[in-house]
N, C-alpha and C positions, 0 to 999 in steps of 0.2 A: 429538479423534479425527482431525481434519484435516491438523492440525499433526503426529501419531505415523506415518499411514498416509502420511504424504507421503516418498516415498523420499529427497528432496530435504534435506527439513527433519532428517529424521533423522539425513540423514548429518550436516549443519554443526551440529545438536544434539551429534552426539556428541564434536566435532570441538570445540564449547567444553567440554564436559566434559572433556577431553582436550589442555585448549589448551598445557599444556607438554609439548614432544617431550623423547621419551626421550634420556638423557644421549648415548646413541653420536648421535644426531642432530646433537645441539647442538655436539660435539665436530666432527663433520663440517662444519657450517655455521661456528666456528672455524677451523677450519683453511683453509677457502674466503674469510675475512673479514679475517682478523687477523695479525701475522706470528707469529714463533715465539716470540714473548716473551710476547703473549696467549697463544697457543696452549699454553705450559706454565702459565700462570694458568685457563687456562678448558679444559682438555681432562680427559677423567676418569679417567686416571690420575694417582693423587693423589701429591704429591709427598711427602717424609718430613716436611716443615713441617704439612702437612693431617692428620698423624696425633696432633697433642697434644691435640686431643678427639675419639675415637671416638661415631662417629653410631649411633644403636638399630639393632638388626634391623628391616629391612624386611620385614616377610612380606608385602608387595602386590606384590613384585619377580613371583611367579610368574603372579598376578592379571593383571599388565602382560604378559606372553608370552604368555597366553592370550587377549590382548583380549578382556579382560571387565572392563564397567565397575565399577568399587569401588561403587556405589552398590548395582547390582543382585545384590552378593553378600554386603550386610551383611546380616548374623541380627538376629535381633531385639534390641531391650533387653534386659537383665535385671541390675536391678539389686539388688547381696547384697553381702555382709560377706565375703571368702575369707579363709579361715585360712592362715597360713603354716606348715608342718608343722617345731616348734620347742620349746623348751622352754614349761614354762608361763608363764612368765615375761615372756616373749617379745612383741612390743609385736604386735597384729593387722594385717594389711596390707587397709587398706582402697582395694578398685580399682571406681573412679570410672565407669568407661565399659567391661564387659566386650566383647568380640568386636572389632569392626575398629575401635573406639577406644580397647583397651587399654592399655598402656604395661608397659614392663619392670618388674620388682618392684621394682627397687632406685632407680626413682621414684614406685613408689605412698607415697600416705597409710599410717601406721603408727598404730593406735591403743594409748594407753599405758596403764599405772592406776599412777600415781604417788602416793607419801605426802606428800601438802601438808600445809599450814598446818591444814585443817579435818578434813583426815584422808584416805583412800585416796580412791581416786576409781577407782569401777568400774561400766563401761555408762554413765555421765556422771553416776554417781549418787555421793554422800558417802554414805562410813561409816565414822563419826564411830570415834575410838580413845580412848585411855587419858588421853593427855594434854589438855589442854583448848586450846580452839582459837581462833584467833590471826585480827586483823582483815585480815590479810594470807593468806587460808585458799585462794587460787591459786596461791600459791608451796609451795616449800620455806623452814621456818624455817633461816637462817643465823646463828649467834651469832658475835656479834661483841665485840672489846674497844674499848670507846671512851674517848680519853684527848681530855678541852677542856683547852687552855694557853689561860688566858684573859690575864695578867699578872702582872709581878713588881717588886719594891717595896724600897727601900735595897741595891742590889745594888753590890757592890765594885767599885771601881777596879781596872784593869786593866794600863794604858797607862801611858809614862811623861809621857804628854801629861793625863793626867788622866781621859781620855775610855772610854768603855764603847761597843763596837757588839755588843749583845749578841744570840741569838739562842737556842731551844730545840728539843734534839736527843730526841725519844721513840724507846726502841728495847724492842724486843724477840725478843729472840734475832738472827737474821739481819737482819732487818724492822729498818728504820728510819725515821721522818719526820722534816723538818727543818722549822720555823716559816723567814720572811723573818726578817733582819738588820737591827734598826736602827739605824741610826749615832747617837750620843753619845746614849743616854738610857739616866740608870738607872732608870727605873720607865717600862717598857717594854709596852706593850699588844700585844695580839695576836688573840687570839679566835678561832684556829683547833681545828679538832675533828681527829682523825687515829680512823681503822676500822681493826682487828687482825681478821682474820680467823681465826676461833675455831680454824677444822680448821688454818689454820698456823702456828699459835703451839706452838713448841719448847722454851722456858725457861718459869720459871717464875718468873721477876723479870721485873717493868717497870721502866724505869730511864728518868728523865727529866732529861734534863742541860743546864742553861745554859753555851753555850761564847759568847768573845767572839770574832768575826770579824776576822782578820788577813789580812796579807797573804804570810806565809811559814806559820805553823800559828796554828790557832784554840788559844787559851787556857781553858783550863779555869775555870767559876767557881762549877760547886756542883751538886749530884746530889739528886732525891728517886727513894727506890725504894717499891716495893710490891711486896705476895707477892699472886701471882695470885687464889690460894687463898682470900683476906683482899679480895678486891674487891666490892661488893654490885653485885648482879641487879636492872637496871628494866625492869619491864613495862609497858606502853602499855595503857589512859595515866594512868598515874604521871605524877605532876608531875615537870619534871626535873629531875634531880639538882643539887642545890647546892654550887659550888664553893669550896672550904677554904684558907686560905692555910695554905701549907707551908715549914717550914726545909729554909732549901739546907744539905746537907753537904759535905766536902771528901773526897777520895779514902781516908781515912782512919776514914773513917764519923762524924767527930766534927762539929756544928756550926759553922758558917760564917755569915760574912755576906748579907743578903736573903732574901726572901721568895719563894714563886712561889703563886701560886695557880690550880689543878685542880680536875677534876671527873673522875673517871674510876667506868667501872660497865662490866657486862654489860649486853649488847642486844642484839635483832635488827637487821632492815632494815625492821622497824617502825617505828623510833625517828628523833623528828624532825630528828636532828643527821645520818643518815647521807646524803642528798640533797648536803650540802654537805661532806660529812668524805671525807677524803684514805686513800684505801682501798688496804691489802695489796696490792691486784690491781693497783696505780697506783706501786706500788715496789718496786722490786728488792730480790733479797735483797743486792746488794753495796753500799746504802744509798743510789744515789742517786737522786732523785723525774725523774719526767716528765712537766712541764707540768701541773700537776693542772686546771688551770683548761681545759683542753682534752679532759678526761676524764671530770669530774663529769656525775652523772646531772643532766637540766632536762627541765622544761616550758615548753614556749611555746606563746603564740597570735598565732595568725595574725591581724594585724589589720582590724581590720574595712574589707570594699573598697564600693565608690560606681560605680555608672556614673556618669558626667558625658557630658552631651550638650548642644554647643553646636551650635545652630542662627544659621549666620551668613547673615542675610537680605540684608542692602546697604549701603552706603556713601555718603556722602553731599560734595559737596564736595570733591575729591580735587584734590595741589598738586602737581604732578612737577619736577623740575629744566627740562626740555624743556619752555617754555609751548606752544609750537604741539604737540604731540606727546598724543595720546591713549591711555592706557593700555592695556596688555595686564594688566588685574587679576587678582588674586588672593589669598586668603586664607591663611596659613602659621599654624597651632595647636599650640602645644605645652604639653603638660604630663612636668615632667620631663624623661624620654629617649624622653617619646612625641610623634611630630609626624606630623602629616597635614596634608595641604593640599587646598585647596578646588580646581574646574573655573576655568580662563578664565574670567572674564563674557563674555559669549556677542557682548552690545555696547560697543563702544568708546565709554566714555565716562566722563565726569568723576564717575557717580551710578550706580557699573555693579552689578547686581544679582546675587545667586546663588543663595540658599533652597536652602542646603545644610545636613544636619545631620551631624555627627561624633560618635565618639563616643570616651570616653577612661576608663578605670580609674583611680581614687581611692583610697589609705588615708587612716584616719585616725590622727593626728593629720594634719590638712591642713598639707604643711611645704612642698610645691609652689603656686606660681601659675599658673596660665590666662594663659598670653604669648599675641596675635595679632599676627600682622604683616601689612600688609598691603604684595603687593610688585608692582613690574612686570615682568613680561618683556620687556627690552628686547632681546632678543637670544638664538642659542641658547646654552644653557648661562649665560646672565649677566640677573640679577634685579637689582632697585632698590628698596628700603626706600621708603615710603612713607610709613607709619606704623605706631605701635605703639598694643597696649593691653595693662595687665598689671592681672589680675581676680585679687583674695588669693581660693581657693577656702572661709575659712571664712566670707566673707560672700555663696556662694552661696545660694538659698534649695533647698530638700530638697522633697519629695514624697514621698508613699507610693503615691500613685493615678495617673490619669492627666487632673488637672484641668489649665486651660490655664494657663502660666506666663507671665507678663506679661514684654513686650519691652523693650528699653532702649536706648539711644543713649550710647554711649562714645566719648571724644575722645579722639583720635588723636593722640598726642605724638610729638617727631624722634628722643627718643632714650629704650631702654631706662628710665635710671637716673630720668630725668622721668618715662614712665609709671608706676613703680612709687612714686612721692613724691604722697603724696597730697594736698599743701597744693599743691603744682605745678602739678597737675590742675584743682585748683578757683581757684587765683587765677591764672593763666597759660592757658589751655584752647586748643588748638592748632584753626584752624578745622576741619579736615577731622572728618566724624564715622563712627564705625562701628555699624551697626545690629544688636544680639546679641539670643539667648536661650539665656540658660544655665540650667540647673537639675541637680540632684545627684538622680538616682533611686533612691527608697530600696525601690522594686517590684518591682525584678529579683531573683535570686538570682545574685551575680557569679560565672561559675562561672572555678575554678583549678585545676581537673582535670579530666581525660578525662567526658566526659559519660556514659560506660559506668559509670566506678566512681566515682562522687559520693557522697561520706562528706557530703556536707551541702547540703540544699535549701533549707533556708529564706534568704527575703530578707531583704536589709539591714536595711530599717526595723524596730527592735524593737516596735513597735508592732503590728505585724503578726506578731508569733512567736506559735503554738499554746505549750501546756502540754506539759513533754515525756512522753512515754508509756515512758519505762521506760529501764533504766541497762544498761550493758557494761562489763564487765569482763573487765581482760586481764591475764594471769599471763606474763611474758616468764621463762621457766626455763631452757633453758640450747642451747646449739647442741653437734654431735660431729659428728665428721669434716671440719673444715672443712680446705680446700685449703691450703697455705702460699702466701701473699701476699708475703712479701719476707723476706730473707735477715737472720739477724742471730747475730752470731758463730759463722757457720759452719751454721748451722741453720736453717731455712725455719718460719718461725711465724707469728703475725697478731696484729695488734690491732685488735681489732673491736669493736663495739658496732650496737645494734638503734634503728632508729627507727619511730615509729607513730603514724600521723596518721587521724584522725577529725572532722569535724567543724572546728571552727576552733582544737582544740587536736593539737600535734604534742604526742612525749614522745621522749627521747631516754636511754636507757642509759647508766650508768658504762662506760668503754672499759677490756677485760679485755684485758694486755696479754699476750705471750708466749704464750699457750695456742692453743689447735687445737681443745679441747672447752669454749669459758667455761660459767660457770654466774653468768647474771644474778640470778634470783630476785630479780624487780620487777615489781608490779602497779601498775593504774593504771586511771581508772575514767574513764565518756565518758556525761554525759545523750545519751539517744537522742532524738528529733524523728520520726524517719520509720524505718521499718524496711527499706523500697527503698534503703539507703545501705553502702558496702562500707566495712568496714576494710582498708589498709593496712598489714602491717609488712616495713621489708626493715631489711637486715643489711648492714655496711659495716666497711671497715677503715680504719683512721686512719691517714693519710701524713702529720699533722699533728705528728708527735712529735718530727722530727728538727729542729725550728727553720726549718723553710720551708712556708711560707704557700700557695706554688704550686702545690704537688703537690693534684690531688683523690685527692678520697676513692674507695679501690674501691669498687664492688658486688660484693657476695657472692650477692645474690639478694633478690627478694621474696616475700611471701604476702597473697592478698586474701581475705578472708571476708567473704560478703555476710551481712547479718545478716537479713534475711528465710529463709534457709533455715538458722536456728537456731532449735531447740525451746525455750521460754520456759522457765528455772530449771535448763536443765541442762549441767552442766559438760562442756566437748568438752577430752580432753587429746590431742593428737596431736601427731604427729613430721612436720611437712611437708618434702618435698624442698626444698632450694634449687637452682634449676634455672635456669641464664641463659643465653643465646645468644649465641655467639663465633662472629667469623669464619671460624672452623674446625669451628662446629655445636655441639650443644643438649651444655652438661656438666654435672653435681651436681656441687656446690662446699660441700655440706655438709646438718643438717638442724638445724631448727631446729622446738625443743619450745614450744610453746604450752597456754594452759590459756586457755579461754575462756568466758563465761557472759553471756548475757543474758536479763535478766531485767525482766519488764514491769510498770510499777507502774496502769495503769490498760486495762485488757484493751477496754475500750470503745470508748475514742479510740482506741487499734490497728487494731482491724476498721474503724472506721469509716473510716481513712486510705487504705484500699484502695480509698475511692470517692471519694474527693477528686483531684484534678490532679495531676501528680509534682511540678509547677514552682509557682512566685507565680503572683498573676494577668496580672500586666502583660506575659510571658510570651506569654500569650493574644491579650492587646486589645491590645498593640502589640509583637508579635513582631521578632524580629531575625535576620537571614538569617544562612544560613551561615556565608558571610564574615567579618560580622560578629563571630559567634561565636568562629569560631577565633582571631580576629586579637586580641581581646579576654580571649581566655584565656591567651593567649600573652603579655599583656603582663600577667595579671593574675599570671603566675606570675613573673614580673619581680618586680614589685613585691612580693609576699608574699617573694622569695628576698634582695631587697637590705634589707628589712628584719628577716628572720631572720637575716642576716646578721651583724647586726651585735650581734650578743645574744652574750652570753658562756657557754657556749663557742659559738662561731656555727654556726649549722645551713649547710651551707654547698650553692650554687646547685647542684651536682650531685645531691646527695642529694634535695633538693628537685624537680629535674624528674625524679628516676627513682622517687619515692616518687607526683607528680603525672601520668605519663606524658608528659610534656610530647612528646614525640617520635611520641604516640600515629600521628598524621596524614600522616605522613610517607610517600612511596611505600616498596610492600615486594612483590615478587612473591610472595615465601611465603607473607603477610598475608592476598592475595587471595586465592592458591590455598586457605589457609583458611577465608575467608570465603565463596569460591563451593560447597564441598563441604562446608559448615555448610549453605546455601542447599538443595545437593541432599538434606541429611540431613533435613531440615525438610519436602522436598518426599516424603520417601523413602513414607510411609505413604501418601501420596495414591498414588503409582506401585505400591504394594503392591496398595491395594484396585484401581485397578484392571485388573492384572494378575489377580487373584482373579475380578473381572467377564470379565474376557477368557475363562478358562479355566470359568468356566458357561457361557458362551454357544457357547463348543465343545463344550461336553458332556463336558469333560475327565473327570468325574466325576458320571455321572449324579443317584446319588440326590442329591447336591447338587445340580447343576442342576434337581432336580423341585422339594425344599425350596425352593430362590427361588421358583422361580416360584408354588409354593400361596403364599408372604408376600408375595410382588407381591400378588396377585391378592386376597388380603386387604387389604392395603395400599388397593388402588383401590376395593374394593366397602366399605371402613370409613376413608374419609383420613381422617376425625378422628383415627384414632391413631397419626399418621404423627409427629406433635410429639410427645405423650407418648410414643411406644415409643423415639425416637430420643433424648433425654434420660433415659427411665428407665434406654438402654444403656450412656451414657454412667455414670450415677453406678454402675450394677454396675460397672463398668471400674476407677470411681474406687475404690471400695472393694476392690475383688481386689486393686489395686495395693498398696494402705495394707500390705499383711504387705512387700511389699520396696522400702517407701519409703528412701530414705538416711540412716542412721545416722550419717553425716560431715558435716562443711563440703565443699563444691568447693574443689579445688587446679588446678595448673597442671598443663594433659596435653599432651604432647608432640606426640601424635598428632592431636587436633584442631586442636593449633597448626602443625599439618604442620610441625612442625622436624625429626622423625626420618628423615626422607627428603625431604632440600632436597637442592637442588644447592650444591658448593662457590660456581660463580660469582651466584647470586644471593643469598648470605648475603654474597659481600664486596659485592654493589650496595646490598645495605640497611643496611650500616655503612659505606657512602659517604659520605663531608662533603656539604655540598651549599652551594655550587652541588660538583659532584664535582673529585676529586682526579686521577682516572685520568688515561691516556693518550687520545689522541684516539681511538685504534685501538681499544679500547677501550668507551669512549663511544659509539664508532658503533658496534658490536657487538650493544650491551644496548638502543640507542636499535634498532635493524634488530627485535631478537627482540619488544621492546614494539609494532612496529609491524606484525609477523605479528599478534601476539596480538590485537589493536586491529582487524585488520584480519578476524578469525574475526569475532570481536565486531560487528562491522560487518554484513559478511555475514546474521550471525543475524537482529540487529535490520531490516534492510533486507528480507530475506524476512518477518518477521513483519507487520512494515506493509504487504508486497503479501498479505497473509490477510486486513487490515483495510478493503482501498483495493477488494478483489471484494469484502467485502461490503455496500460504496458504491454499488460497479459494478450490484450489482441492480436498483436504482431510479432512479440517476442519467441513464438512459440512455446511456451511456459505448458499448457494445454494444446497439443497436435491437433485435436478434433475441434476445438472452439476455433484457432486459428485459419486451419484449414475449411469452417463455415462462416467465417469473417472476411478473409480473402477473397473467397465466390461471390459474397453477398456485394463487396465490394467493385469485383470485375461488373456484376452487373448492373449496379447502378451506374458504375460508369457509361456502360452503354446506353442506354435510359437515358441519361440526362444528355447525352452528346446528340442524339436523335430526338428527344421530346424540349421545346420550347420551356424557360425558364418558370413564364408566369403558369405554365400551366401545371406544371409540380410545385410552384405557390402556392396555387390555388388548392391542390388539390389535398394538399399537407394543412393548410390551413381547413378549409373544412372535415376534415380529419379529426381534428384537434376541437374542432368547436361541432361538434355532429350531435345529434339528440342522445340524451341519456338510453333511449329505446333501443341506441343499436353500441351500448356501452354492458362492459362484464365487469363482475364486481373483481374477477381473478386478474393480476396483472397483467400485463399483454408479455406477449413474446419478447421482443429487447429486451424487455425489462427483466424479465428471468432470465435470457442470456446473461446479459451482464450480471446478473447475479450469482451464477455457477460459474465465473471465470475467478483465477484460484488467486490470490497475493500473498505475498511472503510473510502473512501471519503463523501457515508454517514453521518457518526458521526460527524465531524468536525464542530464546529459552524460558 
């Protein structure tokens, strides 16, 4: 109340609510700052370049002209299902946050009822159809024609050299795949699978043709056909089909020399050959392939990570080139491309101490060593090797807990290739010694993504894993309207593919090339641990097709779903925006169809998880600072990226930090702005109620103000049921609410992401490099406005602490005369209330407080300017 009625506070209250000036401002202080080449960068008229993504309607623009704060105009929640007025058919637009969190329609949630594998799907509910239903019942069934070349046997000469480099052409109709070429064998292996996609198969012959590779034309060496019609149908899980050897013919249909042997059937994308089979969507119709091994669908896991914490105590015995000369020591740690170093020892000397601990990220298989060096500073900028030690990390010892690890003493050898020879070490042993304690924690959970959306909590040591409580299931079905990515013959298309990470398993989609609408139809299933843990999927395009390594991959967009606000057994189909943020503001680049379901196998241990810790214990009993954190996650996504890297086809380190947030940390003025009006949204119901207190206690409306006061006045003559009535209010609340609980997963909203109305120049500051790119003119621009904003900031907190530093002042005797009518005031309330019954200074405080405006003055009352003239150490400050 002190802090509201202070005309002072309210104003620099408002003034951080309000800490970004209006664009004509900013424009102003531009052109007072910068010259004219900032000034067309940062001024707000936008140039024809700011116009290739249009930013949403702002409807707070009018809010802004009326200075009225956005907080104290938002309506209430109300959360429901809005129909979009369409055919029936028509997908529902589900909007997330109606009133001043809204978002345009053509970013809401769409909910679908698609014909899957197990049957429709309507309200999240199966109902189940004619045909019988498929282990794949989150997709759409896709049939497929699958042809195995597995190998071929006495096959003709060719050449006039003798020699055969034969290879096998599957074609059907437009569609063709081509096996590799092997030079000089005639009984030739192969063992690749080729996928016909059902809906674009045109002919009605398969034709599978052994041609020999040349160098001017391929030669012909013998054909098997099949009639479609005459193909057999396997259903999973059927054993798989067995493949036949077959006579090659000649163009004439008659038999020829060699054998081939097939397996060819109908099947879904249930079927176990299709993961690795060379799919329709992966070749053109003018027959030539595209890298398939950069295409196929995979799964990967993340490998398992380790904190490693070396605690380097002291040194013992140290030899320097300079004998008269005393070191300036210190410790240099690396593992990998991770190195840190230790403080100065603080004493010069030959036994110099440090009792530093570091700490560093491990996978396994352990293929790094624990290098230490120790060096001098002899000078600035120039160091002196001193000695080395090199520790193989699998003959670290591990923990689960936090028992003490016993210390050790390592010699200190001259050179690398010596430290790491282990017979060197023990019959050679260099005097100087180094004092260590390493150890591998297996207590942590290593985290490698954003601590907001952590798809997995459990710690390293498996010894320590719970039982999982219940499975997810993801149905990746198809994306429409996606944006064109890059040009190709004249036409703007994409090749895309979906990735989705959970837990310490990624998954990765077949890359659907040419299309704008793909249709994946691919499930894929994730043991759950914890229900506090978010899925991941984003969507990407492959720059990987034209034979260069360099190029990354785009992003098309992401989608997160937390799996705590999904209802157990029931299927979610939805159409989520893909929405990303360009330097030019917030665009849909497409949607992208999901089918979702989790489902719980032991209902028990679920509830029970909601009393348990988010994190391991060690967490707890020996926590890790900030710092720590970040710096550790940062290299933890290193390591998970150069080792999915290297997996075929390679998940590669872009996708990987934008699937991880890696960038989560990063400064962002928008970020803030969203985070501080999350903040006020958060605080918005306390400022409601009381707002509602204010306008009883005016008597805004009487017979209200009499109702408080009879439930005061109950309240004080019965406090026992001050706990039970205010808990009973709460679960009526809970229960009214349950009719318009959320029928959706959460998506991405524009609006609480404040991107709908960013400024041009702080969307290019947050896709700044860093250190940054800019101009200096510039730099000093955006460094000037962080340091207004910094400097509100300031202000606020500095008045809050002289709120805190008077109510010091009471008793401190800072002010003899305040203290000394503090004191008094105080002996005699104590007597007062030792003598007068509790409720009856309730009461009497309370209508006090709620008393008619008639016997109210507009001047503050007495305490209140007491406390106002009590003095704080504003003062002292220079």
């Amino acid at each position: 109340m002190i802090l509201q009625e202070d005309p002072q506070i309210r104003f620099l209250l408002w003034n951080l609510l309000c800490f970004s000036d209006s664009r004509a401002a900013q424009t102003q202080a531009s052109e007072q700052q910068i010259p004219n080449v900032a000034q067309k960068l940062l001024s707000d008229d936008k140039s024809e370049s700011r116009h290739t993504f249009h930013h949403l309607p702002n409807p707070s623009q009018s809010q802004k002209q009326q200075h009225v704060p956005p907080a104290a105009t938002q309506p209430p929640m109300d959360y429901g299902i809005h129909e979009m007025k369409s055919e029936s058919q028509a997908p529902i637009v589900a909007r997330m946050f109606p009133g001043s969190s809204a978002q345009a329609v053509d970013y809401a949630l769409k909910e679908t009822s698609p014909f899957l594998g197990g049957g429709q799907i309507v309200g999240g509910r199966v109902i189940r159809g004619d045909r019988p239903s498929s282990s794949y019942d989150l997709v759409e069934q896709m049939k497929y024609l699958y042809v195995r070349v597995v190998k071929a046997r006495d096959l003709p000469t060719m050449d006039v050299t003798g020699s055969l480099d034969p290879y096998v052409e599957v074609r059907v109709g437009n569609y063709k795949g081509i096996t590799k070429h092997l030079e000089k064998n005639k009984n030739p292996e192969w063992n690749e699978v080729f996928a016909f996609a059902g809906d674009r198969l045109q002919s009605s012959v398969l034709e599978v043709t052994v041609k020999d590779k040349d160098l001017v034309k391929d030669d012909f060496v013998g054909i098997v056909r099949f009639d479609r019609n005459e193909i057999p149908t396997r259903v999973p899980p059927d054993s798989p089909l067995a493949p036949e050897w077959y006579r090659l013919e000649d163009k004439k249909r008659e038999r020829t020399k060699g054998e081939l042997m097939l397996a060819v059937w109908y099947g879904t994308q249930a079927d176990e050959a299709f993961p690795d089979a060379w799919h329709t969507d992966a070749i053109s119709p003018d027959g030539s392939s595209f890298f398939s091994a950069l295409m196929r669908s995979k799964v990967y896991h993340s490998p398992r990570l380790w904190y490693v914490r070396v605690k380097v105590i002291e040194a013992q015995d140290l030899v320097v080139s300079d004998k008269g000369h005393f070191p300036d020591a210190y410790v240099k740690v690396q593992i990998g491309n991770q190195v840190l170093k230790t403080k100065i020892a603080q004493s010069r000397t030959m036994n110099p101490v440090w009792n530093e601990e570091l700490m560093f990220v491990a996978a396994e298989p352990f293929d790094d060593h624990l290098i230490l060096v120790v060096e001098d500073r002899t000078g600035p900028n120039k160091d002196e090797s001193i000695g080395k030690v090199v520790i193989p990390l699998n003959s670290v010892e591990k923990r689960a807990d936090d028992h003490i690890i016993r210390s050790r003493w390592f010699g200190l050898e001259n050179s690398l290739s010596a430290a790491m020879d282990e017979h060197q070490v023990k019959k050679d042993r260099f005097s100087s010694r180094l004092h260590l304690q390493v150890v591998l924690d297996g207590g942590y959970h290593v985290l490698d993504e954003s601590t907001h959306y952590s798809s997995d909590l459990r710690p390293t040591a498996k010894q320590l894993w719970k039982p999982s409580i219940g499975v997810l299931e993801l149905g990746v079905l198809n994306a429409e309207g996606l944006h064109p990515m890059k040009t190709r013959e004249g036409k703007g298309t994409s090749d895309t593919y979906c990735v989705a990470k959970y837990g310490q398993k990624w998954i990765r989609t077949r890359t659907i090339i040419n299309s704008l609408s793909p249709k994946y139809n691919e499930q894929y299933t994730w043991e759950v641990f914890d229900p506090a843990t978010v899925l991941v999927v984003g969507v990407f395009d492959n720059n990987q097709l034209g034979g260069s390594n360099d190029n990354k991959d785009t992003k098309i967009g992401k989608v997160r779903i937390r799996l705590s606000t999904l209802e157990t057994g029931r299927v979610y189909t939805h159409s989520y925006p893909l929405l990303v943020l360009h330097p030019s503001g917030v665009k849909k680049m497409g949607e992208l169809h999901l089918a979702i379901r989790f489902s719980n196998t032991s209902f028990t241990n679920m509830m029970f998880l909601y009393s348990r810790p988010l994190l391991p214990k060690m967490h707890y009993v020996r926590p890790l600072t900030v710092m720590q954190q970040d710096m550790l996650r940062h290299q933890a996504v290193n390591v998970v990226a150069a080792r999915l890297g290297r997996s075929e086809p390679p998940l590669r380190k872009e996708v990987i930090e934008y699937i991880s947030d890696a960038d989560s940390h990063l400064w962002s003025m928008r970020r803030s702005k969203a985070n501080f009006f999350r903040l006020m949204s958060v605080f918005s119901g306390i400022f409601s109620v009381g707002k509602w207190f204010g306008e009883v206690c005016m008597w805004k409306n009487p017979i209200t103000t009499v109702l408080v006061q009879v439930l005061f006045v109950m309240l004080v003559c019965f406090p026992e049921l001050i706990l039970p009535t205010s808990f009973l209010y709460m679960f009526l609340i809970g229960v009214w609410n349950y009719r318009f609980r959320p029928q959706y997963p959460p998506h991405m909203n524009t609006r609480i992401s404040h991107a709908d109305a960013v400024n041009p120049d702080e969307l290019d500051e947050e896709f700044d490099t860093f250190p940054s790119r800019q101009s200096p003119d510039i730099v000093r621009f955006r460094y000037d406005r962080l340091r207004s904003v910094a400097g509100r900031i300031q202000t606020v907190v500095g008045d809050v602490a002289s709120q805190g530093e008077r109510l010091q002042a009471l008793i401190s005797w800072r002010d003899p005369r305040a203290t000394t009518i503090f004191l008094i005031f105080c002996l005699v309330v104590a007597i007062v209330l030792y003598v007068t019954p509790f409720q009856v200074i309730a009461l009497l405080g309370g209508f006090y407080f709620m008393r008619h405006p008639r016997f109210r003055h507009k001047i503050p009352s007495a305490p209140i300017n007491f406390f106002r003239r009590l003095p704080a150490r504003t003062d002292s400050m220079l």
